[in-house]
N, C-alpha and C positions, 0 to 999 in steps of 0.2 A: 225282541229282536226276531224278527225271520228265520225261521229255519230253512236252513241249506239243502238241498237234494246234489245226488248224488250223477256227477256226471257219467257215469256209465252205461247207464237203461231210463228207458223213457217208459211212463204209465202210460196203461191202454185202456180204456172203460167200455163198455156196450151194454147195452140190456137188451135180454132176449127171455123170449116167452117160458115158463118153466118148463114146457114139456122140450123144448131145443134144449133147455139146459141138462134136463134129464137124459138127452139122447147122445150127450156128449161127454156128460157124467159117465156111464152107462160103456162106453167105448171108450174111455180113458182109464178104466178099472180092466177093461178087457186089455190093453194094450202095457196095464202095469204103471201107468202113469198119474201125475196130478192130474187135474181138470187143465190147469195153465199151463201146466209140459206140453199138454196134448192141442192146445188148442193153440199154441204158440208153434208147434210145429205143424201142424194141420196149416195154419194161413202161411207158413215158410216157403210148403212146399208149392202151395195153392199160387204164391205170388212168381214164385221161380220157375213154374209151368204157365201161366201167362204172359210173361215175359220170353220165357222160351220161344212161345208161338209167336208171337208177334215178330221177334229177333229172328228166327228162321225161314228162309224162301221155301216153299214146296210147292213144286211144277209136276202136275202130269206127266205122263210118258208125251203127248203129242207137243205140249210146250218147251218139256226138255228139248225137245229135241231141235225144234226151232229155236230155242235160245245156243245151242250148240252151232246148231247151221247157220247162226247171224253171228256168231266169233269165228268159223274155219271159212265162210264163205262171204267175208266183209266186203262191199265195193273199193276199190282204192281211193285213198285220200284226195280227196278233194284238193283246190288251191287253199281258201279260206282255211282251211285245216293246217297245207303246208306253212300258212305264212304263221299260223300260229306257232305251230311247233318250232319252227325257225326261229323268232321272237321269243319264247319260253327257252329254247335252248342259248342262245344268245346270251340270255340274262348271264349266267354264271353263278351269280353269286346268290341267285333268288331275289334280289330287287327288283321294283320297277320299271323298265327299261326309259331311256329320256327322249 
């Protein structure tokens, strides 16, 4: 019969060169940690910091600023705009209007 795993953590495999391995060794003993604590938290942070970047806008000072001056100094709505708004307000109930 199949042995069962356990649904709470998933296996992670890689192979890497010894001396990566010794350099990670090496800084998970300076850190007080396993090899896995450290390197399980090393790609935590590593994953949460690319994510980060990607999830966050960051504008210049000269783009801020024109993303500012194209919210305070919008042209006024157009018709095409009005009829929409009008027709989205209309709905009421969020349906598609008939």
């Amino acid at each position: 019969m199949a042995k069962s795993t356990s649904n709470t953590s998933a296996r992670l495999e890689a192979r890497v060169a010894p001396e990566v391995k010794a350099l990670w060794q090496q800084a998970a003993e300076l850190e007080g940690r396993t090899l896995t604590d450290f390197v399980i938290a090393s790609v935590q942070k590593a994953a949460l910091d690319v994510i980060d970047r990607h999830q966050t806008l960051k504008l210049n000072r000269e783009d801020s600023e024109a993303f500012v001056a194209a919210l305070l100094e919008s042209p006024p709505p157009n018709e095409a705009l009005k009829t929409a708004a009008s027709n989205y307000m209309g709905r009421g109930d969020g349906s598609e209007a008939s």
